[in-house]
PDBQT receptor file of N, H, CA, C and O in Angstrom, charges set to zero:
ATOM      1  N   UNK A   1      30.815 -43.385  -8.522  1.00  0.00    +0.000 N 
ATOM      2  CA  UNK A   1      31.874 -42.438  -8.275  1.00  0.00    +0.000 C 
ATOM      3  C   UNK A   1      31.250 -41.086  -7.912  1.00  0.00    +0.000 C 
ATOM      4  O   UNK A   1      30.200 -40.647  -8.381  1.00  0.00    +0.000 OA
ATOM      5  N   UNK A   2      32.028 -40.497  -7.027  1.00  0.00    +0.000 N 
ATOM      6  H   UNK A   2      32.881 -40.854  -6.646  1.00  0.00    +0.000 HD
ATOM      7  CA  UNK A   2      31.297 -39.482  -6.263  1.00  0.00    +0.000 C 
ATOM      8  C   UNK A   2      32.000 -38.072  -6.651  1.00  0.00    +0.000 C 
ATOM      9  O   UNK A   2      33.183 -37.808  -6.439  1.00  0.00    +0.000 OA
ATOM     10  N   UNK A   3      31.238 -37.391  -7.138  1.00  0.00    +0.000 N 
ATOM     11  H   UNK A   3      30.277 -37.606  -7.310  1.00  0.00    +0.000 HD
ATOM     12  CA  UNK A   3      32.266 -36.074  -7.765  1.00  0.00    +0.000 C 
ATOM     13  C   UNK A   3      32.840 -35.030  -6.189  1.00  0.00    +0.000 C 
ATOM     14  O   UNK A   3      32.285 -34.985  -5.091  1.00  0.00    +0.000 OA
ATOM     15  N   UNK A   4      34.093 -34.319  -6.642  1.00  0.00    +0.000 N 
ATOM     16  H   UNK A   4      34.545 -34.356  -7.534  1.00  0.00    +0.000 HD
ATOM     17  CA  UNK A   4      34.619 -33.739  -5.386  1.00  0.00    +0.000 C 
ATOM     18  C   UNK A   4      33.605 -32.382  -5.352  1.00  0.00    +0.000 C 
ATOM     19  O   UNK A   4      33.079 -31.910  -6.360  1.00  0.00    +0.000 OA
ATOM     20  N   UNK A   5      33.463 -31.917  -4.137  1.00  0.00    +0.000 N 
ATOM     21  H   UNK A   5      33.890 -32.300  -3.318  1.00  0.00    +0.000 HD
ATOM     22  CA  UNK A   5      32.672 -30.584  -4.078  1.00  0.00    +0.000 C 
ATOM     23  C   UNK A   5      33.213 -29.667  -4.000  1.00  0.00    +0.000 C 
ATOM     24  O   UNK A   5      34.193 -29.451  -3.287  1.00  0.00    +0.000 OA
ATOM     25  N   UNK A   6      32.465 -28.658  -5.010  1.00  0.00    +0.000 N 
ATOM     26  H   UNK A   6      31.669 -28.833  -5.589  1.00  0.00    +0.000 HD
ATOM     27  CA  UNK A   6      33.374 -27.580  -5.674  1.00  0.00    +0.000 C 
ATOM     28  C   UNK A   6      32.760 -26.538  -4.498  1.00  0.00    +0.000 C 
ATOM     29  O   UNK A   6      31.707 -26.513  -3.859  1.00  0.00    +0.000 OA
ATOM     30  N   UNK A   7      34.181 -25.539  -4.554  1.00  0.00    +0.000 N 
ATOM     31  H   UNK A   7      35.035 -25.560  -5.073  1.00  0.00    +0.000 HD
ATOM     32  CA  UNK A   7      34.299 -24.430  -3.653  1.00  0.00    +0.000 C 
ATOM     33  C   UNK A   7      34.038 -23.084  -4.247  1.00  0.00    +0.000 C 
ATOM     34  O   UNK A   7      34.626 -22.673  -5.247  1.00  0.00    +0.000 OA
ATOM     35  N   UNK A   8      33.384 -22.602  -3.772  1.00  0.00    +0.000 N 
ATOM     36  H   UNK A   8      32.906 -22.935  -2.960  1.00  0.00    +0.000 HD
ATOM     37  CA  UNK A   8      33.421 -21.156  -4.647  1.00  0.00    +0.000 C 
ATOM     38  C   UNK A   8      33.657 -20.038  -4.282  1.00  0.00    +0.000 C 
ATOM     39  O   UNK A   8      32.881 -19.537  -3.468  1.00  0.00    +0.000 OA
ATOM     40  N   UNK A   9      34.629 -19.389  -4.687  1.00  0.00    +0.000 N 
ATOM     41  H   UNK A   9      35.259 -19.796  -5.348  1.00  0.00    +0.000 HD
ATOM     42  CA  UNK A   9      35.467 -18.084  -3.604  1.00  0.00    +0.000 C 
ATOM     43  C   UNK A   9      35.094 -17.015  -4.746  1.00  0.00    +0.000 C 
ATOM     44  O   UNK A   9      34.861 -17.205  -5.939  1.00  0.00    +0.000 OA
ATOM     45  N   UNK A  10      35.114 -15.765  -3.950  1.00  0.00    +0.000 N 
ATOM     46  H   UNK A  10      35.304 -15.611  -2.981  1.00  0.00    +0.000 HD
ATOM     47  CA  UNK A  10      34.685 -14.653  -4.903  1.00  0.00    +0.000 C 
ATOM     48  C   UNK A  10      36.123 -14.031  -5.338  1.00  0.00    +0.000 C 
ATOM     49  O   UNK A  10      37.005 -13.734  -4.531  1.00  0.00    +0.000 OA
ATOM     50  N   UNK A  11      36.206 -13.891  -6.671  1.00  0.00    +0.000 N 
ATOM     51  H   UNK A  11      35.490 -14.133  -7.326  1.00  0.00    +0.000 HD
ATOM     52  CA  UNK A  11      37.194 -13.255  -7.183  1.00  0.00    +0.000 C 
ATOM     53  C   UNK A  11      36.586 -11.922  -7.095  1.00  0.00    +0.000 C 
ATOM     54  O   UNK A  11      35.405 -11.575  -7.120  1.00  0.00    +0.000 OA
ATOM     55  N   UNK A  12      38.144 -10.976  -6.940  1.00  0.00    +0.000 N 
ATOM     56  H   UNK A  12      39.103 -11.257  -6.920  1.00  0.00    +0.000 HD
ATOM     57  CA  UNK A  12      37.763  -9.825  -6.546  1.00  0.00    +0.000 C 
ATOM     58  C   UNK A  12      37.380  -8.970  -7.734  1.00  0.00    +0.000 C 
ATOM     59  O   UNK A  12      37.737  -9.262  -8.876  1.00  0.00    +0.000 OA
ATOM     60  N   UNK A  13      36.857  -8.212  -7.527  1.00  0.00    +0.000 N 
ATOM     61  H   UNK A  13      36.567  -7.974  -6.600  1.00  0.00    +0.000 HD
ATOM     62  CA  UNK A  13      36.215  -7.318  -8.898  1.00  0.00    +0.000 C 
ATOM     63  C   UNK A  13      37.951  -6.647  -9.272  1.00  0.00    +0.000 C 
ATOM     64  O   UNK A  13      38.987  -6.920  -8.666  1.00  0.00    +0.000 OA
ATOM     65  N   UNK A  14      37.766  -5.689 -10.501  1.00  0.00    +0.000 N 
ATOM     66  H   UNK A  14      36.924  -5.468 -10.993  1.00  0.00    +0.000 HD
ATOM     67  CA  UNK A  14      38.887  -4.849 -10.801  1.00  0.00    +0.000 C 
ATOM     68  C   UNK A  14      39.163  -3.482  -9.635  1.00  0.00    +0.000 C 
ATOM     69  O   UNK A  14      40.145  -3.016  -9.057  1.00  0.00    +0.000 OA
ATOM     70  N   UNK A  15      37.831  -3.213  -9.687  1.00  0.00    +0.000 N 
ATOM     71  H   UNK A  15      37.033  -3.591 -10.157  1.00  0.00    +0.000 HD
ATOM     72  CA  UNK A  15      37.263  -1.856  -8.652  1.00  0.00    +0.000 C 
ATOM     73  C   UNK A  15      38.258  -2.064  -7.137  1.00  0.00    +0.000 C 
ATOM     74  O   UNK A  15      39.228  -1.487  -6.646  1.00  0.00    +0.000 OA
ATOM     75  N   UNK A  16      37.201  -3.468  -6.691  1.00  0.00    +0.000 N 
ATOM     76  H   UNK A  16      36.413  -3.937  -7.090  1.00  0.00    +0.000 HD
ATOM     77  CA  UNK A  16      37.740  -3.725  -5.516  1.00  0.00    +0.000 C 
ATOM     78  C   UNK A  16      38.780  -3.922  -4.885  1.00  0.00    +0.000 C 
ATOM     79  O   UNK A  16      39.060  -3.675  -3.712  1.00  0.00    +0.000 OA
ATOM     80  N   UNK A  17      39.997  -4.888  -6.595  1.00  0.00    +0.000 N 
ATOM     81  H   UNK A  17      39.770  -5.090  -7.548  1.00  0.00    +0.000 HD
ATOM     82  CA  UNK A  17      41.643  -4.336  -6.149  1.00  0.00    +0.000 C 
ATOM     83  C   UNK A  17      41.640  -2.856  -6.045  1.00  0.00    +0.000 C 
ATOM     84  O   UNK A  17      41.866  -2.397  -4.926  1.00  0.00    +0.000 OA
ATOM     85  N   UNK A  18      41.427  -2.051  -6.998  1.00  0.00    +0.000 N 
ATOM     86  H   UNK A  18      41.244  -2.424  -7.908  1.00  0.00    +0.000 HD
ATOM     87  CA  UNK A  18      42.046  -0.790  -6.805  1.00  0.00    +0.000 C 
ATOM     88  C   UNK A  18      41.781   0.177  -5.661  1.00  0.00    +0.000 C 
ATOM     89  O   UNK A  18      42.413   1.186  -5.347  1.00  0.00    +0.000 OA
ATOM     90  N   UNK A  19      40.378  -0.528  -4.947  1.00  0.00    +0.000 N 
ATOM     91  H   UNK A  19      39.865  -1.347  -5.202  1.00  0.00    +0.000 HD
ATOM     92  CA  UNK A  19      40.138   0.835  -3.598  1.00  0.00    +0.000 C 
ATOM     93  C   UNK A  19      40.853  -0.124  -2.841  1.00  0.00    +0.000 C 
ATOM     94  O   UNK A  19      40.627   0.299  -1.707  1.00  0.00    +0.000 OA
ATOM     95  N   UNK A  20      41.799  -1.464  -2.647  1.00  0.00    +0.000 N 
ATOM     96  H   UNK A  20      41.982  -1.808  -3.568  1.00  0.00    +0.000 HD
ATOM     97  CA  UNK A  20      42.153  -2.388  -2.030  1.00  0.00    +0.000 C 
ATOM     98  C   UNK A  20      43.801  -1.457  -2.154  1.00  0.00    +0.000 C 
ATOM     99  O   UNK A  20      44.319  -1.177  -1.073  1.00  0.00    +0.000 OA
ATOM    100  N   UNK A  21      44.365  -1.126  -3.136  1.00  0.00    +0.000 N 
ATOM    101  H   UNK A  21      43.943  -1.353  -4.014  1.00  0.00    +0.000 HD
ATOM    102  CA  UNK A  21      45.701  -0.715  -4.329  1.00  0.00    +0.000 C 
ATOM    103  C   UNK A  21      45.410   1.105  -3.105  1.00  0.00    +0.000 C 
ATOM    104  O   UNK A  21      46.290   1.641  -2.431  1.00  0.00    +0.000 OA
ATOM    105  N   UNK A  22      44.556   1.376  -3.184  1.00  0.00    +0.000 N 
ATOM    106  H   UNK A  22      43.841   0.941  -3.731  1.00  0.00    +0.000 HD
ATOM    107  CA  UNK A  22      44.363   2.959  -3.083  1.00  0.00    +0.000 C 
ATOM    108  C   UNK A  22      44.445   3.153  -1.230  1.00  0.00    +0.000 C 
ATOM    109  O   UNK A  22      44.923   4.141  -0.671  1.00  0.00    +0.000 OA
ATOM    110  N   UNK A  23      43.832   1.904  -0.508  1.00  0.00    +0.000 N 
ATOM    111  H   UNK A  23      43.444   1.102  -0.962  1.00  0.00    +0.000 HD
ATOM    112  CA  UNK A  23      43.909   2.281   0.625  1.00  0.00    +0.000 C 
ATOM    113  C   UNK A  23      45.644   2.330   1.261  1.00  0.00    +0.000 C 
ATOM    114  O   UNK A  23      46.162   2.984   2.167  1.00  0.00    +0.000 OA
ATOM    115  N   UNK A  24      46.103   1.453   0.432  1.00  0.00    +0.000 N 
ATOM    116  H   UNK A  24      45.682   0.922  -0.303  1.00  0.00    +0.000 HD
ATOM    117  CA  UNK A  24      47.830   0.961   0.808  1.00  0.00    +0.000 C 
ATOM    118  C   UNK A  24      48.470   2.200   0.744  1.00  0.00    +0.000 C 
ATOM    119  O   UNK A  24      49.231   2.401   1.690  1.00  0.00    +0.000 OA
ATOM    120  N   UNK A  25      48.363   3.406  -0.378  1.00  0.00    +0.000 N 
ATOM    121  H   UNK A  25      47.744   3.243  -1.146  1.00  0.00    +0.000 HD
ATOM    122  CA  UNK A  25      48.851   4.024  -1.015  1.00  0.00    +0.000 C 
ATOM    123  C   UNK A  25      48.503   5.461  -0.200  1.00  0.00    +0.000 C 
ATOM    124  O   UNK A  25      49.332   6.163   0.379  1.00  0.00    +0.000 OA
ATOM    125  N   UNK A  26      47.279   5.671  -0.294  1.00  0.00    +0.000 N 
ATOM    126  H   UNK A  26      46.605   5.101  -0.765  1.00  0.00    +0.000 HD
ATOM    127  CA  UNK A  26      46.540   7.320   0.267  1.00  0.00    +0.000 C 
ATOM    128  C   UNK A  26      46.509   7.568   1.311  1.00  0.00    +0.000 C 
ATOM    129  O   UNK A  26      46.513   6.580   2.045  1.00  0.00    +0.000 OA
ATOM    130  N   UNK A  27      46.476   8.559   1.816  1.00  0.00    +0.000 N 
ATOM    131  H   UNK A  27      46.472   9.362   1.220  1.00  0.00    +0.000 HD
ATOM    132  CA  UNK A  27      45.867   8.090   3.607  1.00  0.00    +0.000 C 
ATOM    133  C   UNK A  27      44.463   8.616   3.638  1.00  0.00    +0.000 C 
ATOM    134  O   UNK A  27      44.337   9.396   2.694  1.00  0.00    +0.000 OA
ATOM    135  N   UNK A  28      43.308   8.509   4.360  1.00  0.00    +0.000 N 
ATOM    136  H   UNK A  28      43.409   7.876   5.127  1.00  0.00    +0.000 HD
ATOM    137  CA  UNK A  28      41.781   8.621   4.363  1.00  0.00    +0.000 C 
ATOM    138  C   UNK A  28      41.653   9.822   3.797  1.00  0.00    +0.000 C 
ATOM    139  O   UNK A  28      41.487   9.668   2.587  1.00  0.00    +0.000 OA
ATOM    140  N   UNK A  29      41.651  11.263   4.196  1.00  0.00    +0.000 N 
ATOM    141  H   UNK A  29      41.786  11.388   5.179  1.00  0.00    +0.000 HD
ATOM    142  CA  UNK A  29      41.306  12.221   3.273  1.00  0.00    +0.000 C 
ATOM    143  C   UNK A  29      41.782  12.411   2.077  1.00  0.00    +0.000 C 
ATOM    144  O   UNK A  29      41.188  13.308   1.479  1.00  0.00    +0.000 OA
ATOM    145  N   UNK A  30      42.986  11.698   1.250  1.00  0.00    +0.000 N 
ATOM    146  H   UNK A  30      43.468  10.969   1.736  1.00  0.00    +0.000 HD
ATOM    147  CA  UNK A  30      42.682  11.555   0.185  1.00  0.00    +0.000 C 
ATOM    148  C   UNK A  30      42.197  10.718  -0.137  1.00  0.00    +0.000 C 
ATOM    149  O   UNK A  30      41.783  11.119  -1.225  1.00  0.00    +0.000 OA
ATOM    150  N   UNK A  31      41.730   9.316  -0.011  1.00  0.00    +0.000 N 
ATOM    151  H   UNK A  31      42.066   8.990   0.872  1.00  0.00    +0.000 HD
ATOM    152  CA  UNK A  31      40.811   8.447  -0.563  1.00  0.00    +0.000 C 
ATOM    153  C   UNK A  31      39.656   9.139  -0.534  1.00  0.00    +0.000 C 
ATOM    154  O   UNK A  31      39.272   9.175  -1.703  1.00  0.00    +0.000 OA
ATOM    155  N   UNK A  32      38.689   9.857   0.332  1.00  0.00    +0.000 N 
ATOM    156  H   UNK A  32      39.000   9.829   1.282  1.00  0.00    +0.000 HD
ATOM    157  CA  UNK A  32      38.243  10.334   0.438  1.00  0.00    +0.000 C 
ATOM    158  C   UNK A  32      37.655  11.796  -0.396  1.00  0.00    +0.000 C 
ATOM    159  O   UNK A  32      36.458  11.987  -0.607  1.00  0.00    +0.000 OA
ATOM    160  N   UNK A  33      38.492  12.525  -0.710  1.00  0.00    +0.000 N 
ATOM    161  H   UNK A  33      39.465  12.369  -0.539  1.00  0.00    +0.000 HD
ATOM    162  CA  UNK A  33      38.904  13.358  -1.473  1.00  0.00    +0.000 C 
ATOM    163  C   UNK A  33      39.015  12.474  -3.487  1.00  0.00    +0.000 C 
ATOM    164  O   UNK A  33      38.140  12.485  -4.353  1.00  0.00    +0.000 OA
ATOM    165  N   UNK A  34      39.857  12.103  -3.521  1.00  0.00    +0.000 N 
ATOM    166  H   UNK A  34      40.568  12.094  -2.818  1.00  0.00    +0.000 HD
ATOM    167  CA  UNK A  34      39.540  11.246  -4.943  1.00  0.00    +0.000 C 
ATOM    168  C   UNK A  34      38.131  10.608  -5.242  1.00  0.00    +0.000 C 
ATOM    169  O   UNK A  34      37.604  10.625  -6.354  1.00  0.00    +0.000 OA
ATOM    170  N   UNK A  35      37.554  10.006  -4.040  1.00  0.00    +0.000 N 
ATOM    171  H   UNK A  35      37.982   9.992  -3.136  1.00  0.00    +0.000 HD
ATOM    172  CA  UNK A  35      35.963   9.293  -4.295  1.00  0.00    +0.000 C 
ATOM    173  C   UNK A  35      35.001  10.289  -4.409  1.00  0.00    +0.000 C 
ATOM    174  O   UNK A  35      33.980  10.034  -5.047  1.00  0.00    +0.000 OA
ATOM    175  N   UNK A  36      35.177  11.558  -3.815  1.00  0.00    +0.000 N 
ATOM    176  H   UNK A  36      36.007  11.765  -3.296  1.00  0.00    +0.000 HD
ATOM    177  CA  UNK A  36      34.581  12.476  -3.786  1.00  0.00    +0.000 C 
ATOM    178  C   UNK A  36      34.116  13.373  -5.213  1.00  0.00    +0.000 C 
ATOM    179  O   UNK A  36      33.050  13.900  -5.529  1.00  0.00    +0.000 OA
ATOM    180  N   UNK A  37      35.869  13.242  -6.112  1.00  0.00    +0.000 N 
ATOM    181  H   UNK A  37      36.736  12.813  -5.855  1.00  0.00    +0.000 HD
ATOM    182  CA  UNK A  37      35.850  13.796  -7.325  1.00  0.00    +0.000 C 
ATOM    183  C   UNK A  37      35.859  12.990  -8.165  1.00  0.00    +0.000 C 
ATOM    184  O   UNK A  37      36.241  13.396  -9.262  1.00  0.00    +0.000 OA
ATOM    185  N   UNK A  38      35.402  11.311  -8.039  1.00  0.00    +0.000 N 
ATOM    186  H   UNK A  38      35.092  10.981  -7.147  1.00  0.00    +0.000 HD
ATOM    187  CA  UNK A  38      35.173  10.720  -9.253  1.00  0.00    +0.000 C 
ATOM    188  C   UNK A  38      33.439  10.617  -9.162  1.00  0.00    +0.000 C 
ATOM    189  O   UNK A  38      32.722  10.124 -10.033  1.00  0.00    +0.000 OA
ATOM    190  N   UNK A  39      33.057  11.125  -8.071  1.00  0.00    +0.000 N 
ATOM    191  H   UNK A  39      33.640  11.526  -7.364  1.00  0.00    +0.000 HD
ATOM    192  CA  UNK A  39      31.298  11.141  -7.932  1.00  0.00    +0.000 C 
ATOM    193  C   UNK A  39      30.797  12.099  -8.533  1.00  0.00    +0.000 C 
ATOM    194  O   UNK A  39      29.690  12.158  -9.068  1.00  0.00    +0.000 OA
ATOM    195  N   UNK A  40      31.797  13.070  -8.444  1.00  0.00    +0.000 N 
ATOM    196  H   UNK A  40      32.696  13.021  -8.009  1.00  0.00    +0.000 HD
ATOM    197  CA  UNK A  40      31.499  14.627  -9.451  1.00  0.00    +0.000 C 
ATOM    198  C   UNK A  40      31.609  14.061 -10.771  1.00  0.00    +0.000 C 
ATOM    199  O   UNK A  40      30.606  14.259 -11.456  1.00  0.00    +0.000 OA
ATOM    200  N   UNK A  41      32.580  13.382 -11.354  1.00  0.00    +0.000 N 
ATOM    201  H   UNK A  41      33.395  13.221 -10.797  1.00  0.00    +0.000 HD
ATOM    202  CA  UNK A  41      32.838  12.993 -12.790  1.00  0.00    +0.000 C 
ATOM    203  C   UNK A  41      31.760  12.420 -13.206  1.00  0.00    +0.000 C 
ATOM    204  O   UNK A  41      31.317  12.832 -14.278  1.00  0.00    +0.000 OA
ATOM    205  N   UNK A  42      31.010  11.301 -12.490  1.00  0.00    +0.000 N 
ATOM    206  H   UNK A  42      31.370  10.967 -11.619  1.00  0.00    +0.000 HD
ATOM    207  CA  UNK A  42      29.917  10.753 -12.905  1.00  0.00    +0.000 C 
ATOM    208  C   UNK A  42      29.013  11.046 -13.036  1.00  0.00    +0.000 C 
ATOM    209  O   UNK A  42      28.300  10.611 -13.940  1.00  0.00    +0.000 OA
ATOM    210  N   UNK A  43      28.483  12.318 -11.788  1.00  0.00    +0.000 N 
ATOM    211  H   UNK A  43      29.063  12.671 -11.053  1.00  0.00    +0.000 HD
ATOM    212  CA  UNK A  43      27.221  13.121 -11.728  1.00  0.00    +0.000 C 
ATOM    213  C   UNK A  43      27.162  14.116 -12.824  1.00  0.00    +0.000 C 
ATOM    214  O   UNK A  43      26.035  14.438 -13.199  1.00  0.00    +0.000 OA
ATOM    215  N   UNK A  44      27.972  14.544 -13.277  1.00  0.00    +0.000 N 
ATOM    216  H   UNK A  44      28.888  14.283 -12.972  1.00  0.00    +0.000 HD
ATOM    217  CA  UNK A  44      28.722  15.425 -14.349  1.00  0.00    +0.000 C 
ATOM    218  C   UNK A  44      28.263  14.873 -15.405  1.00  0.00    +0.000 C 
ATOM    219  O   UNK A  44      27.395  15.505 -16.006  1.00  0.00    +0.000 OA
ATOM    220  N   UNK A  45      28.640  13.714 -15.883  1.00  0.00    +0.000 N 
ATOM    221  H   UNK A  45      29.346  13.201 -15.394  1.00  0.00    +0.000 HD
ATOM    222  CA  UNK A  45      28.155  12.690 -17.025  1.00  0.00    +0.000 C 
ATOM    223  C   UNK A  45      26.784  12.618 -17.449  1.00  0.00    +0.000 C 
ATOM    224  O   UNK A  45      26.282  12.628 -18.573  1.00  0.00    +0.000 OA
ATOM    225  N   UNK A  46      26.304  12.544 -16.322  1.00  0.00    +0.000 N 
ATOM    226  H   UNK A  46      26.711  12.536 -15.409  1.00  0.00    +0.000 HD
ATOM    227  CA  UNK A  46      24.507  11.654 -16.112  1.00  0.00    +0.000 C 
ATOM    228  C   UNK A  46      23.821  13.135 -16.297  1.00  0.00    +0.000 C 
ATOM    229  O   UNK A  46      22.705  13.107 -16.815  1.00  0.00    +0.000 OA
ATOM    230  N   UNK A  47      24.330  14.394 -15.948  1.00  0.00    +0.000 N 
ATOM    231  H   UNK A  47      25.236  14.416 -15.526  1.00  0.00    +0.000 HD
ATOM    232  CA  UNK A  47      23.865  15.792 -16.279  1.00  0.00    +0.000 C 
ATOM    233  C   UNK A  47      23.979  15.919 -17.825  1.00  0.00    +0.000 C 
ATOM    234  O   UNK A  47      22.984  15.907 -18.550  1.00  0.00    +0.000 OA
ATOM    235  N   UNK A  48      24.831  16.000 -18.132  1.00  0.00    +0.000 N 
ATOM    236  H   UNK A  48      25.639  16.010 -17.543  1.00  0.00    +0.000 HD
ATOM    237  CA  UNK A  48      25.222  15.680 -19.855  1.00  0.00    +0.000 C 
ATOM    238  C   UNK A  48      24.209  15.070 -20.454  1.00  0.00    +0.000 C 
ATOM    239  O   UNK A  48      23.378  15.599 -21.192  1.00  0.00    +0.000 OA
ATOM    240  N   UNK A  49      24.305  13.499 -20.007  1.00  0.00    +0.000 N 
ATOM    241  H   UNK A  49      24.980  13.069 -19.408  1.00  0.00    +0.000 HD
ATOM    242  CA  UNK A  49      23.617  12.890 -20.829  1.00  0.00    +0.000 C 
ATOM    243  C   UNK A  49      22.093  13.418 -20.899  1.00  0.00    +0.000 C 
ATOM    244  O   UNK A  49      21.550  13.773 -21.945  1.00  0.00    +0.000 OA
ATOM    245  N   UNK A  50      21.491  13.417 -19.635  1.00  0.00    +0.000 N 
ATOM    246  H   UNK A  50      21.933  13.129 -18.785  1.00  0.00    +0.000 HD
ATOM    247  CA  UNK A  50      19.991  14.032 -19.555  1.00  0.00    +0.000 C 
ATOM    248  C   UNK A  50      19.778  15.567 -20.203  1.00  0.00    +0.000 C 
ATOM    249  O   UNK A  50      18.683  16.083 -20.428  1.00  0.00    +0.000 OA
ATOM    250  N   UNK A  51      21.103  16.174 -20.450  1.00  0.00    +0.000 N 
ATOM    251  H   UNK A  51      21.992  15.755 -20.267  1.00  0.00    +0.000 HD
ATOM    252  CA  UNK A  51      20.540  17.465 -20.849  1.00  0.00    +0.000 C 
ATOM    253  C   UNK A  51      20.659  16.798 -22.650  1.00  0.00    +0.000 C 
ATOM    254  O   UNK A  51      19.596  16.828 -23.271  1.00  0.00    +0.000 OA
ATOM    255  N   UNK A  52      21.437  16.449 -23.118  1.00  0.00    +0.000 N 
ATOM    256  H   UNK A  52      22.300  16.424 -22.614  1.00  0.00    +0.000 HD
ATOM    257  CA  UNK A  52      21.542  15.651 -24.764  1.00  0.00    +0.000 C 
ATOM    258  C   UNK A  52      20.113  15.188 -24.783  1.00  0.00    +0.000 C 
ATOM    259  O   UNK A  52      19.429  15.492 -25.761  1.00  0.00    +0.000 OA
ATOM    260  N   UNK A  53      19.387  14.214 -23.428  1.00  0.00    +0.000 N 
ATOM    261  H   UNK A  53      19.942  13.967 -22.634  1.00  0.00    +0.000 HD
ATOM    262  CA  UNK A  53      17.945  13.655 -24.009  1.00  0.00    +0.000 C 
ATOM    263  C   UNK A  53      16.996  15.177 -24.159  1.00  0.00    +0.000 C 
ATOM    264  O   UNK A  53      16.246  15.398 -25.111  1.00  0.00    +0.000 OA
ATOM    265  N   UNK A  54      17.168  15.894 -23.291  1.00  0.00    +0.000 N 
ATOM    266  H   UNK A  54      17.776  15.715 -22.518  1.00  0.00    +0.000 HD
ATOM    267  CA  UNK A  54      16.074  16.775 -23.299  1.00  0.00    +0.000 C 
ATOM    268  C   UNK A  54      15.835  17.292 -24.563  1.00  0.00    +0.000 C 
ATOM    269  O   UNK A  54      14.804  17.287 -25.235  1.00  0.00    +0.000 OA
ATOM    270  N   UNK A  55      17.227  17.856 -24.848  1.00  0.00    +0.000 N 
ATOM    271  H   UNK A  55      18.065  17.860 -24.302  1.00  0.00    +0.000 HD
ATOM    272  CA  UNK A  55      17.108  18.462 -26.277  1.00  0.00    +0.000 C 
ATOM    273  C   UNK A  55      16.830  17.531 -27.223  1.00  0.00    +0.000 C 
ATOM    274  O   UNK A  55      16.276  18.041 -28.197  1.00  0.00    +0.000 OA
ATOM    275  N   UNK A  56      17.003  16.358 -27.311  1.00  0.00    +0.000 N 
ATOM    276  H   UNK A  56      17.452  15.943 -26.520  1.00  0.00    +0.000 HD
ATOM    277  CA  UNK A  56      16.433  15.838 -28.474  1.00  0.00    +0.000 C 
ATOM    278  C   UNK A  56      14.973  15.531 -28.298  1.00  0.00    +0.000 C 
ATOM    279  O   UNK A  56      14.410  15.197 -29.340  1.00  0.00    +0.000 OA
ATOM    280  N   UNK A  57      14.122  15.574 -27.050  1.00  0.00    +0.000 N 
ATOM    281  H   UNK A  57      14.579  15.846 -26.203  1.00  0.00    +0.000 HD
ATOM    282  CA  UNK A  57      12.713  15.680 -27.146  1.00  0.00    +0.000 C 
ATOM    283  C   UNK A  57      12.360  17.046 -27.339  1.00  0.00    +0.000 C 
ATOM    284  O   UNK A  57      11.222  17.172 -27.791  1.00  0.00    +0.000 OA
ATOM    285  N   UNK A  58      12.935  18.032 -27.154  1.00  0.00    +0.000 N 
ATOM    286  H   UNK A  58      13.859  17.929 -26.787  1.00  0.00    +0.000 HD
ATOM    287  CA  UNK A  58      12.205  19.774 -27.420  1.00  0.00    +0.000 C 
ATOM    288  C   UNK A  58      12.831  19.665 -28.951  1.00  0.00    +0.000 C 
ATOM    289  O   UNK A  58      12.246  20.470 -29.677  1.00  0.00    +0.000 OA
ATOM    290  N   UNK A  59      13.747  18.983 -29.592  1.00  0.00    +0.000 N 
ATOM    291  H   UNK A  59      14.222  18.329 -29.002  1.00  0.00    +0.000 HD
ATOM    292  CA  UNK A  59      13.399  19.546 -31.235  1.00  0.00    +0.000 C 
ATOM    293  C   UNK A  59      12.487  18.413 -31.911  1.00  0.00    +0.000 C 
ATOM    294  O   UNK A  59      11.924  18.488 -33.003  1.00  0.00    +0.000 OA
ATOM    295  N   UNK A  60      12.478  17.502 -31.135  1.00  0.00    +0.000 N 
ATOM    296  H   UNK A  60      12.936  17.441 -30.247  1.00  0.00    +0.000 HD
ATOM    297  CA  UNK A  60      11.227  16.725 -32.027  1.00  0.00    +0.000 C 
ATOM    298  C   UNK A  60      10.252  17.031 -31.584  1.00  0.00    +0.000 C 
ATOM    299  O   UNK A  60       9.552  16.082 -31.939  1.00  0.00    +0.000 OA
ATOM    300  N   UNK A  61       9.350  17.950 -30.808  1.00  0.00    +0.000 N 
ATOM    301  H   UNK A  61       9.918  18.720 -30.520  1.00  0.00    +0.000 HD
ATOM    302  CA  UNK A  61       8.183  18.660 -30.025  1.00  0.00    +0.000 C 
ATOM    303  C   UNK A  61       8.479  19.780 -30.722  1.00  0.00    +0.000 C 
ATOM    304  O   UNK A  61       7.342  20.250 -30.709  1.00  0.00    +0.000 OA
ATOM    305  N   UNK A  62       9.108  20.566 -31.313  1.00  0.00    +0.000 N 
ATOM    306  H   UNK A  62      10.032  20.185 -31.323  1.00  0.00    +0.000 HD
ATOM    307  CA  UNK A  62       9.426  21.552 -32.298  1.00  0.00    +0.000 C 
ATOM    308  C   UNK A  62       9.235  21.347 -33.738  1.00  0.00    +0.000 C 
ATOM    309  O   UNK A  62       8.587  22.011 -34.547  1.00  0.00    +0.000 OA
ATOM    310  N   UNK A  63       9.704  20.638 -33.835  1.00  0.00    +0.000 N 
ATOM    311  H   UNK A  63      10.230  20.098 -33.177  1.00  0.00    +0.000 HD
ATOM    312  CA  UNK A  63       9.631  19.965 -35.551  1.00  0.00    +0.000 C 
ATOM    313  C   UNK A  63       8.246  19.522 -35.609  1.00  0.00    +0.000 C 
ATOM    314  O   UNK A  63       7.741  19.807 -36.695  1.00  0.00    +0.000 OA
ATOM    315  N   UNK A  64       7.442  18.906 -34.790  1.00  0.00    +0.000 N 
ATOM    316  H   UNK A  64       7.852  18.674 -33.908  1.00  0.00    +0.000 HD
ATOM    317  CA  UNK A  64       6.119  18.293 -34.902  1.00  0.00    +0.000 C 
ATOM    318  C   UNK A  64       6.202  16.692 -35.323  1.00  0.00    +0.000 C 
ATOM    319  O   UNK A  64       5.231  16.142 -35.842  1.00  0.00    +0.000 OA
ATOM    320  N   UNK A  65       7.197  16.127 -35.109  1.00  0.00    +0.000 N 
ATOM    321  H   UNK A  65       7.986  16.574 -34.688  1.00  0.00    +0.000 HD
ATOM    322  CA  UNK A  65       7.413  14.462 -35.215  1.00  0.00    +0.000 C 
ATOM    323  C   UNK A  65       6.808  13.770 -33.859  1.00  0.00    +0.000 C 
ATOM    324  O   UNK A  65       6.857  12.548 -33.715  1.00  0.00    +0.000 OA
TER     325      UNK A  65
């Protein structure tokens, strides 16, 4: 017996509905405009976080640990 051959389709990510949800909805300069200010949100984040590491290596280079 010969098994049937399986198909494999890509389910869409969550992301990919919503810039799928966003193009229906916006017209280009605001899609554009929103992608723009969620790149700030993230770059924003990753600044945060690296300034939290720094300081915790200058007080343990302070303290002498």
């Amino acid at each position: 017996m010969q098994a049937a051959p399986v198909r494999a389709t890509a389910i869409p990510s969550f992301a990919g509905a919503l810039r799928a949800i966003e193009s229906l909805i916006l017209s280009g300069g605001q899609q554009t405009a929103r992608r723009n200010a969620w790149n700030s949100v993230l770059e924003d984040r990753r600044r945060a976080k690296d300034r939290v590491e720094a300081q915790r290596v200058l007080e343990s280079a302070a303290s002498g640990s």
